[in-house]
C-alpha positions as CSV (number, residue, x, y, z in Angstrom):
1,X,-0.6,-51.3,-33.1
2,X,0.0,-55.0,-31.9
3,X,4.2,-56.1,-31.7
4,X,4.7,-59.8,-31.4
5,X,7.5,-61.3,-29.7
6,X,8.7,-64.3,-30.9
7,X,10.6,-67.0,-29.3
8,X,12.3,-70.6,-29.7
9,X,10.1,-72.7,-27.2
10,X,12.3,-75.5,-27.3
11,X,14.5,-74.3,-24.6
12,X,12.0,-72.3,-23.1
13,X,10.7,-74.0,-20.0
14,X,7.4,-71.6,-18.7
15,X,4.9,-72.2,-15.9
16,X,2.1,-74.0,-17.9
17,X,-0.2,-73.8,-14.8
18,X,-3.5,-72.6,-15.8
19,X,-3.6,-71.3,-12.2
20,X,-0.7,-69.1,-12.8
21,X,-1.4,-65.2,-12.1
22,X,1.0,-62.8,-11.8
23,X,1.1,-59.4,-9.0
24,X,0.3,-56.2,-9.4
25,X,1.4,-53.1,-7.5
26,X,-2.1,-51.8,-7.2
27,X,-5.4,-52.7,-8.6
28,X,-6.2,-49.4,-10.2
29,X,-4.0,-46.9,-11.6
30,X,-5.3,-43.8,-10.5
31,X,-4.9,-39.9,-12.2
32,X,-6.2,-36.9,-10.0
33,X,-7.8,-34.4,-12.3
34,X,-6.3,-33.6,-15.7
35,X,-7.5,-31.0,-17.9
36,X,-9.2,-32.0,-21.1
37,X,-7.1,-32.1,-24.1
38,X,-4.1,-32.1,-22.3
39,X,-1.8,-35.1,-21.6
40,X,-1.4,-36.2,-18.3
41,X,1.7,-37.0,-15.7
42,X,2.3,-40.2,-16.2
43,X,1.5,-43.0,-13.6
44,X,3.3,-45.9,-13.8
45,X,2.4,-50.0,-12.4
46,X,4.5,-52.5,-11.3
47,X,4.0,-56.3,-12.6
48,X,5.3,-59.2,-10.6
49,X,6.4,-62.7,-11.4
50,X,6.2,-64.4,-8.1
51,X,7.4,-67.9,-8.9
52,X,10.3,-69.6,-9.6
53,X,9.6,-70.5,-12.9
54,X,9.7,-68.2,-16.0
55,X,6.0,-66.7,-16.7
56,X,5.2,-66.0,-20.6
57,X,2.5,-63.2,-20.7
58,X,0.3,-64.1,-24.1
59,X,-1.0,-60.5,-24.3
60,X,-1.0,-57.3,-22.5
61,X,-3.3,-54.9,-24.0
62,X,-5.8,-51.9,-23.5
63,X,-9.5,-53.3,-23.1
64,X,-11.0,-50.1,-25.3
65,X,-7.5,-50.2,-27.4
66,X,-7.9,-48.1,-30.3
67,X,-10.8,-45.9,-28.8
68,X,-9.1,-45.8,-25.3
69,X,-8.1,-42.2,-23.6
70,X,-4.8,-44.1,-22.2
71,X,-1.6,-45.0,-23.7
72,X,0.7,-47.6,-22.6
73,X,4.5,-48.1,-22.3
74,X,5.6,-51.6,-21.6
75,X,8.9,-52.8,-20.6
76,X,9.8,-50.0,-22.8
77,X,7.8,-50.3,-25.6
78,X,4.9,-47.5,-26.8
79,X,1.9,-49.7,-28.0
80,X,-1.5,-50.1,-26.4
81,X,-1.0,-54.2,-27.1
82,X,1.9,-56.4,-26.5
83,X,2.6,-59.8,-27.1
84,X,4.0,-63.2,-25.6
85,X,6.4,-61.2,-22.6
86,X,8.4,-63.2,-20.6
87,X,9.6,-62.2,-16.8
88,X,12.3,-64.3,-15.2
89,X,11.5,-66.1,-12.1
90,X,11.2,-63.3,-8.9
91,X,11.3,-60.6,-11.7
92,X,9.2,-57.6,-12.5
93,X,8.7,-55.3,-14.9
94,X,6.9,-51.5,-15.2
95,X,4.2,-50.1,-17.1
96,X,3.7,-46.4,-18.0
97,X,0.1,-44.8,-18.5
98,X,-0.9,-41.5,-19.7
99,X,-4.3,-39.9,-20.2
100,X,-5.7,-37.3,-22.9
101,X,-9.2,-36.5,-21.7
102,X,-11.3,-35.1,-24.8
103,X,-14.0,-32.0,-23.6
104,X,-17.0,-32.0,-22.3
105,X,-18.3,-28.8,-22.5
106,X,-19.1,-28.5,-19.5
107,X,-17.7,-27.3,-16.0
108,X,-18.3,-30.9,-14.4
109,X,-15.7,-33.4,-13.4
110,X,-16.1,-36.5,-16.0
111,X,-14.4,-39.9,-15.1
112,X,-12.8,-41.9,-18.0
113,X,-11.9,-45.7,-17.9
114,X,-10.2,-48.5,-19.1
115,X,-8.7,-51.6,-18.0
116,X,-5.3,-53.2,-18.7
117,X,-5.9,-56.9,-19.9
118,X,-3.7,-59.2,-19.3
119,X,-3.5,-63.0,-20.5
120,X,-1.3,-65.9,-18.9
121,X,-1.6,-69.5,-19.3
122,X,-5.2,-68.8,-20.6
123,X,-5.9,-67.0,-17.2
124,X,-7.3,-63.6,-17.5
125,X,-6.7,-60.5,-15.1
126,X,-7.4,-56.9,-15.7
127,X,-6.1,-54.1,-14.0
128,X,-8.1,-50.8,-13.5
129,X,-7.6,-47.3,-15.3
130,X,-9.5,-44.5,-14.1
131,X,-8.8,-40.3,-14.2
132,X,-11.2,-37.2,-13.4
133,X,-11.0,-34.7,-16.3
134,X,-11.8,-31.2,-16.3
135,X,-13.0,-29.2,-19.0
136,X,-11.4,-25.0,-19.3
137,X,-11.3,-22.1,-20.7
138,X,-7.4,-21.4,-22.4
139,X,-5.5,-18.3,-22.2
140,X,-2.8,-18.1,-24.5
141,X,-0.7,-15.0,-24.7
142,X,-3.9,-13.1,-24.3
143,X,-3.7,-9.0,-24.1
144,X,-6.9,-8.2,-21.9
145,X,-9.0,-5.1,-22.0
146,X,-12.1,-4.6,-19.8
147,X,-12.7,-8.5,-19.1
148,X,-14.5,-10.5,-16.3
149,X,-13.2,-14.2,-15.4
150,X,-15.9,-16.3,-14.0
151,X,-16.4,-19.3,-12.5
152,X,-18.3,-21.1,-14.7
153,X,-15.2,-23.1,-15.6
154,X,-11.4,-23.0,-14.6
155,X,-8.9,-21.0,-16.7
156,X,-6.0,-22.5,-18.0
157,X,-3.2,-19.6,-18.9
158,X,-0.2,-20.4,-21.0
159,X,2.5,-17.9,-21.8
160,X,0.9,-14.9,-19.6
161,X,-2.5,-12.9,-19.6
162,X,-1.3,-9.2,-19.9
163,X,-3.8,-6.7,-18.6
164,X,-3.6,-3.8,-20.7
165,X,-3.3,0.1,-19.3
166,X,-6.1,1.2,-18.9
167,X,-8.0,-2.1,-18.7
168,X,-9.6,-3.8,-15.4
169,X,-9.5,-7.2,-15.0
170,X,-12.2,-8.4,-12.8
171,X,-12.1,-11.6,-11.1
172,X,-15.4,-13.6,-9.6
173,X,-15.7,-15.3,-6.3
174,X,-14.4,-19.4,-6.7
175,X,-12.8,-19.0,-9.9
176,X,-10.3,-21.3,-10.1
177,X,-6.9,-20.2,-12.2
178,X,-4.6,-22.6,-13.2
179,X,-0.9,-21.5,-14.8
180,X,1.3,-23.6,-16.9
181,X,5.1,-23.3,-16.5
182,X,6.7,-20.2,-17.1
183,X,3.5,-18.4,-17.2
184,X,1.8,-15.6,-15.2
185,X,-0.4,-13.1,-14.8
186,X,1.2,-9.7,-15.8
187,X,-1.2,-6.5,-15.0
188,X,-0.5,-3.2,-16.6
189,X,-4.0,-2.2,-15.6
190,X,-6.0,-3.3,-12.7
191,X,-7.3,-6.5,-11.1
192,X,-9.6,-6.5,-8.8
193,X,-10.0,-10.6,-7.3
194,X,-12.5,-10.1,-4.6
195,X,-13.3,-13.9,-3.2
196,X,-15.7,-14.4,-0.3
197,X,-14.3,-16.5,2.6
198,X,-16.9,-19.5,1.1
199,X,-16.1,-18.9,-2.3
200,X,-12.3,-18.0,-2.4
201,X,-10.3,-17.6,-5.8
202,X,-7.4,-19.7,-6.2
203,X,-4.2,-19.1,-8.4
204,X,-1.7,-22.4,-9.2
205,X,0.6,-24.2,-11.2
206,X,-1.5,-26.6,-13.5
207,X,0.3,-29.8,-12.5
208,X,-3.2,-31.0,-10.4
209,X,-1.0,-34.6,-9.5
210,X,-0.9,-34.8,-5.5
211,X,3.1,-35.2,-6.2
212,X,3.0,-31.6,-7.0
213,X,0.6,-30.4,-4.5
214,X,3.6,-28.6,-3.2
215,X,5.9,-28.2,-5.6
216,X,6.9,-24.4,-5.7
217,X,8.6,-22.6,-8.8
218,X,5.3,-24.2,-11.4
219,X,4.8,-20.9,-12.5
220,X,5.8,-17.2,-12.8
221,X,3.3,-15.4,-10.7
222,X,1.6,-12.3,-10.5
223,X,3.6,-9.2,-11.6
224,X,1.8,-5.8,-10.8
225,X,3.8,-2.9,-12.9
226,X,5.0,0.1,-11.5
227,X,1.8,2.4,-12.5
228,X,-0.8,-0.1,-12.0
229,X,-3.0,1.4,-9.1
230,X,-6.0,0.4,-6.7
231,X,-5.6,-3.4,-7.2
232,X,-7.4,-5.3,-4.7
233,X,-6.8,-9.2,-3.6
234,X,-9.5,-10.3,-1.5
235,X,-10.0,-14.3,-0.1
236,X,-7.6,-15.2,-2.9
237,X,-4.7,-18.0,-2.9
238,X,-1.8,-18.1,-4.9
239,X,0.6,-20.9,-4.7
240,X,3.5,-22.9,-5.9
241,X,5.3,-20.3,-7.7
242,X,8.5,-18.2,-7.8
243,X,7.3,-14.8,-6.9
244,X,3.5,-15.0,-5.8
245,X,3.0,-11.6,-5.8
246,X,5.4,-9.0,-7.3
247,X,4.2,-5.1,-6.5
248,X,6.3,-2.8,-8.3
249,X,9.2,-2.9,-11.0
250,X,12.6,-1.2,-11.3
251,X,12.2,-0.5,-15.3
252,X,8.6,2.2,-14.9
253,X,8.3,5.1,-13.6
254,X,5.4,5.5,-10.6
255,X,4.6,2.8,-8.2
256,X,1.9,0.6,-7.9
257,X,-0.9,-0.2,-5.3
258,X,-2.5,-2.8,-4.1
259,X,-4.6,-3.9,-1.4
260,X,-4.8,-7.2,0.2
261,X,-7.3,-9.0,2.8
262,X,-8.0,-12.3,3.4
263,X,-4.7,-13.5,0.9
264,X,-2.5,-17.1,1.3
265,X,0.6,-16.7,-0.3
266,X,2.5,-20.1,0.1
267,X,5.3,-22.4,-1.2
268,X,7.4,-19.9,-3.5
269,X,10.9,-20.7,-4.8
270,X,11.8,-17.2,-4.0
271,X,9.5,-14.8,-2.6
272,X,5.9,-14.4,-1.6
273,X,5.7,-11.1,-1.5
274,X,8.0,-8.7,-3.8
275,X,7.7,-5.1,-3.7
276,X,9.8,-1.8,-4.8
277,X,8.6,2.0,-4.4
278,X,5.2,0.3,-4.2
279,X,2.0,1.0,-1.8
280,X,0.6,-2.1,0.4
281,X,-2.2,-2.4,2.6
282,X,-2.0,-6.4,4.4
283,X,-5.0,-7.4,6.4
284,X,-5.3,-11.3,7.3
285,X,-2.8,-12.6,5.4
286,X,-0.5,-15.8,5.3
287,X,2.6,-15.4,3.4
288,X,4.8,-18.8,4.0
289,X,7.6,-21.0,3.0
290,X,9.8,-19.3,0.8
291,X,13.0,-20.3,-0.8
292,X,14.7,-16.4,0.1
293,X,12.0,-14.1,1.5
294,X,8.3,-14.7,2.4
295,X,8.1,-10.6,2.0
296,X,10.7,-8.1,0.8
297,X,10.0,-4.4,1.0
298,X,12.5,-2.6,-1.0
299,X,13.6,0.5,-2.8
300,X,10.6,3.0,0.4
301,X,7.3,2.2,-0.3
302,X,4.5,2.7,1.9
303,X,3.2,-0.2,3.4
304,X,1.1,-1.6,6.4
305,X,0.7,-4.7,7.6
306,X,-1.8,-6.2,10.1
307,X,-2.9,-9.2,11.9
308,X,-0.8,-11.2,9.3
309,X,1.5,-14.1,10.1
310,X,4.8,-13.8,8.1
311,X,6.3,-17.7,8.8
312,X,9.1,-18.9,6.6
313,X,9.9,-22.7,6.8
314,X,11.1,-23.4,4.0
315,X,12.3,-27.0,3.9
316,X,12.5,-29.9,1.4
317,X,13.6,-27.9,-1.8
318,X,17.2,-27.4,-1.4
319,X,20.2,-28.9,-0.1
320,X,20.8,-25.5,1.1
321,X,19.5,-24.5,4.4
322,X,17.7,-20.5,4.4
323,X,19.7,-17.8,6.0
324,X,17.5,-14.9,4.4
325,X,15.1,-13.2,6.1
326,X,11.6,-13.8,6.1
327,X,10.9,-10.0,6.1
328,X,13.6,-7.7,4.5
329,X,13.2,-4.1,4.6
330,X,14.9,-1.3,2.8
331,X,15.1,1.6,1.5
332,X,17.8,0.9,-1.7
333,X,18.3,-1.8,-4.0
334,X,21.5,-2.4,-5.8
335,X,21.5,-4.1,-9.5
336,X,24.7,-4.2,-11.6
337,X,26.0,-1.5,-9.5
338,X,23.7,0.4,-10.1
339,X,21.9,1.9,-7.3
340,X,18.0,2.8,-6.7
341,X,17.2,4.8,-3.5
342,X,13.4,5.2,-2.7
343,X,11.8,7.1,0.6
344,X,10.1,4.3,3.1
345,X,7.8,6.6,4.4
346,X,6.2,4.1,6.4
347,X,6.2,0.2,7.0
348,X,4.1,-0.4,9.6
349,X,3.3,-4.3,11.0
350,X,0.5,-4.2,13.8
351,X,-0.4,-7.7,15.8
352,X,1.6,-9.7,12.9
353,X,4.1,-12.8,13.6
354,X,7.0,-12.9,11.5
355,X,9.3,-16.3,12.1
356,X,10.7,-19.1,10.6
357,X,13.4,-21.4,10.2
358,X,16.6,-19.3,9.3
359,X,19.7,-20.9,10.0
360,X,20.9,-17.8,11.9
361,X,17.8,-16.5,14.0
362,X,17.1,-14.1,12.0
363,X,13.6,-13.4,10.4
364,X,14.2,-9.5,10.4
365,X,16.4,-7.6,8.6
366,X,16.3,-3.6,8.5
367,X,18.8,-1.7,6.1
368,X,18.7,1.9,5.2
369,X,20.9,4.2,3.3
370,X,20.5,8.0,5.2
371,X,20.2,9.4,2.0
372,X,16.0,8.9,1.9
373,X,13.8,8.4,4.7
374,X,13.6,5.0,6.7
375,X,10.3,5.0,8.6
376,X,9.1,1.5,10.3
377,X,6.9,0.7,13.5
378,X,6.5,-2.7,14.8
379,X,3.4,-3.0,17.4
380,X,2.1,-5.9,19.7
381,X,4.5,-8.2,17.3
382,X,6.0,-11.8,17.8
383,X,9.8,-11.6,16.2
384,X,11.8,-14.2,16.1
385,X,15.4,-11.9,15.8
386,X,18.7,-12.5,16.7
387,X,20.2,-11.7,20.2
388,X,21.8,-8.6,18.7
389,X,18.6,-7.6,17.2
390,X,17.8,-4.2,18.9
391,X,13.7,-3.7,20.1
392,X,14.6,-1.1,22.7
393,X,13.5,1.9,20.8
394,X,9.6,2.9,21.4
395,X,9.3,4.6,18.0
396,X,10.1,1.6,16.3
397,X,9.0,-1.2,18.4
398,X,5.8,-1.4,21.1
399,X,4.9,-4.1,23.3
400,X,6.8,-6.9,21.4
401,X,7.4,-10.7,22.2
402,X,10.5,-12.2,21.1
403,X,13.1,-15.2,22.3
404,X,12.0,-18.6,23.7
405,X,8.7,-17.4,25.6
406,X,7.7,-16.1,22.1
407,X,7.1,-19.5,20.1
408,X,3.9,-19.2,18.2
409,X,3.7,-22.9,18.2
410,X,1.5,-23.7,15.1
411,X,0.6,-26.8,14.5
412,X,2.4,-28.3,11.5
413,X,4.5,-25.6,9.4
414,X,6.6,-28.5,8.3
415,X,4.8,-31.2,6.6
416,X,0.9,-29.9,6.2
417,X,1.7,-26.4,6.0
418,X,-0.9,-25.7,9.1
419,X,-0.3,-22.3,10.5
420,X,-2.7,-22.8,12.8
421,X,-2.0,-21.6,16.5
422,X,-1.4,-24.5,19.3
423,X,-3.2,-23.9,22.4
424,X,-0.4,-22.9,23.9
425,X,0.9,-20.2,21.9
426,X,2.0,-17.1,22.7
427,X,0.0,-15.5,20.3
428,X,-2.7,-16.8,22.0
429,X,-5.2,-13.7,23.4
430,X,-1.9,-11.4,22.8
431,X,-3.1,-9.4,20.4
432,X,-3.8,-5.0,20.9
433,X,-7.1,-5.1,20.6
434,X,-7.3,-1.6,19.4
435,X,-5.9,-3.0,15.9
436,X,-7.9,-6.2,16.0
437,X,-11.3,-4.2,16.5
438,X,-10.6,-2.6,12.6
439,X,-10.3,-6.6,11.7
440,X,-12.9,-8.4,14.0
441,X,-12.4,-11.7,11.9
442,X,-9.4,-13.4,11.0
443,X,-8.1,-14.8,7.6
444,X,-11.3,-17.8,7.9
445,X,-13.9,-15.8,8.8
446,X,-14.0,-16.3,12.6
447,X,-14.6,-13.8,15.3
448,X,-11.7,-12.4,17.2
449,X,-13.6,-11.3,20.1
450,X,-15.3,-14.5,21.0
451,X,-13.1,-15.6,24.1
452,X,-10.5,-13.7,25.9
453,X,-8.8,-11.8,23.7
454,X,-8.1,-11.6,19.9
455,X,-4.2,-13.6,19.3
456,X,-1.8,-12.3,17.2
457,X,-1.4,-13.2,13.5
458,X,-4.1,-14.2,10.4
459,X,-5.1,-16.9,12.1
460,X,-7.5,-16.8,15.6
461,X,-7.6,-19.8,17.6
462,X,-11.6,-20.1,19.2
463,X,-12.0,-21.5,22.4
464,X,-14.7,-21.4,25.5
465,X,-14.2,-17.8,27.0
466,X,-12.9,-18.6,30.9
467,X,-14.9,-18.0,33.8
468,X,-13.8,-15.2,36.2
């Protein structure tokens, strides 16, 4: 399609230079990877006229135009070719791109290009277009029986992929899962994601933009009914969605189970962990930046939790600032006044750090009501709690670390998300080394044991062993 713009050159006055060329905001447009069939973000550029003078642009068009993967918008206008444009003197104008990458067929990045022409005064400049497709496998509203995903290519889910009862899905090491908005993965059955610390499986929102690199609430998340048992997460990340793992339901009857080792959770509009009357066992897991709670254990349960670092900074998000817990514990749960009252026959956290950011102090809140059973232990832990917070009772709390001398210090929760322990944390070599010898290596594989002293948390920071 080709739109002419016509105008009265009498009173025109334009820069007749042949030397004339106008700015550009970059050189080359650029699109991280898009999946192949699907339209893309869309990237925009920025056209200058830098002269005093009025600048008529002959043509604006896309090199391959009719066979091109890219679509333009200029000055407002859909069509891969424009022509005769005028910008005032000092003026500028945008242009909007978007990409459809056709298949490939196979599980291997492919780059597609074009070029934006553009024509001035008989001067020619081009502007480059280039985006990294990737072809996938689609699951749309997909009820799954006995099924393996693989990593032969990533998997693109729309709607939700239901695991049946009865039904296992099985999950390979470095397959890559990608989940459109609103969707999830909802498990009636079982899953059992077992990644390798080399080959990890990763869950995400299918925006693959940096802008949205951490962008939470991009998807559902992973919903384990009440009744599905013996799941298992292993070297798995789930990210930037609004619960990344919810264990449990109100609505069925049972509880569900799950064990997790080796797990990121991270960047969730409301919780990273989510779980009612359910069974967790936590080994080497990061669960951070939450918009309400990184985990809430509610309505009993039975849960453990070790060498995990609980570290809620959420920031960015929302105007409002967090003054929910990072870890919530309880024993009830009140909806429409309606209440649910489960046993917590155990919640047990051993060499974990649970912090954050909360406007009041406060990363730990414990509520019970007396009519079930309210059982908790907290051991070789690093709580950031209020002043009020009580730790003076040895059946609930041994050997913690808490108030200023009790800073874990990572390195960047803020802006790179690094959890990472600074070399002088108080974490650092802290850890009971009874519990870290059931989980010699930490969340990346490394050995605990390989200078002084294992450190509290997921995360074990190496260095040269002192000399005594």
């Amino acid at each position: 399609m080709t739109l002419g713009y016509l105008f009265s050159c009498e009173d025109e006055k334009y820069l007749s230079s042949a030397d004339v060329k106008l700015r550009f905001s970059v050189d080359t447009v650029m699109f991280d990877t898009v999946f192949t069939t699907i339209g893309s973000t869309t990237q925009h550029l920025k056209i200058y006229n830098p002269y005093n003078q009025k600048v008529l642009i002959s043509s604006i068009k896309l090199a391959k135009n009719g066979t091109s993967n890219f679509r333009l918008n200029v000055n407002g206008v859909s069509s891969n070719e424009v022509k005769n444009l005028e910008i005032a003197p000092f003026d500028s104008m945008y242009i909007f791109v978007e990409v459809t990458i056709d298949p490939s067929g196979q599980n291997l990045p492919l780059v597609v290009k074009d070029s934006i022409e553009f024509v001035t005064n008989s001067n020619r400049q081009d502007v480059d277009l280039v985006a990294w497709g990737q072809d996938f496998k689609l699951i749309r509203r997909e009820i799954l029986k006995n099924t393996t995903w693989t990593n032969e290519k990533p998997y693109l889910v729309y709607n939700y992929a239901y695991v049946d009862s009865n039904a296992t899905l099985t999950i390979q090491p470095g397959t890559k899962i990608y989940f459109h908005k609103y969707a999830g993965l909802y498990v009636k059955g079982k899953v059992l994601a077992k990644g390798t610390v080399e080959n990890p499986i990763f869950m995400y929102g299918d925006r693959l933009e940096d802008v949205y690199s951490d962008v939470p609430d991009q998807w559902n998340g992973v919903l384990l009914y009440s009744g599905s048992k013996n799941n298992e997460f292993a070297n798995v990340e789930i990210k930037n969605a609004y619960i990344g793992l919810q264990v449990g339901n109100i609505e069925n009857d049972g509880f569900s189970t799950v064990k997790l080792n080796n797990v990121k959770i991270q960047n969730m509009a409301y919780a990273g962990i989510f779980a009612m009357k359910s069974d967790i066992q936590a080994n080497n897991c990061l669960i951070t930046n939450c918009g309400f709670y990184a985990v809430a254990l509610l309505v009993g349960g039975n849960y453990e939790f070790n060498h995990s670092t609980i570290a809620n900074y959420w920031g960015g998000y929302s105007l409002k600032a967090r003054t929910s817990p990072s870890l919530q514990i309880q024993n009830y749960l009140i909806i429409k006044d309606k209440k649910y009252i489960g046993d917590l026959t155990k919640a047990n956290f051993g060499n974990c750090i649970i912090t954050g950011n909360a406007i009041n102090g406060n990363e730990v809140l414990l509520s019970k009501k007396n009519e079930a059973l309210f059982n908790y232990k907290f051991d070789r832990c690093i709580l950031q709690v209020a002043d009020t917070f009580k730790t003076n009772s040895p059946e609930h709390f041994v050997n913690i670390l808490r108030g200023k001398d009790a800073d874990p210090k990572f390195i960047d929760p803020y802006k790179k998300f690094n959890f990472e322990l600074d070399t002088l944390s108080s974490a650092k070599d802290a850890a009971n080394k009874t519990i870290s010898k059931l989980y010699p290596t930490d969340l990346k594989g490394r050995d605990r044991f390989l200078d002084n002293g294992p450190d509290i948390g997921a995360l074990e920071r190496q260095e040269k062993k002192s000399k005594k």
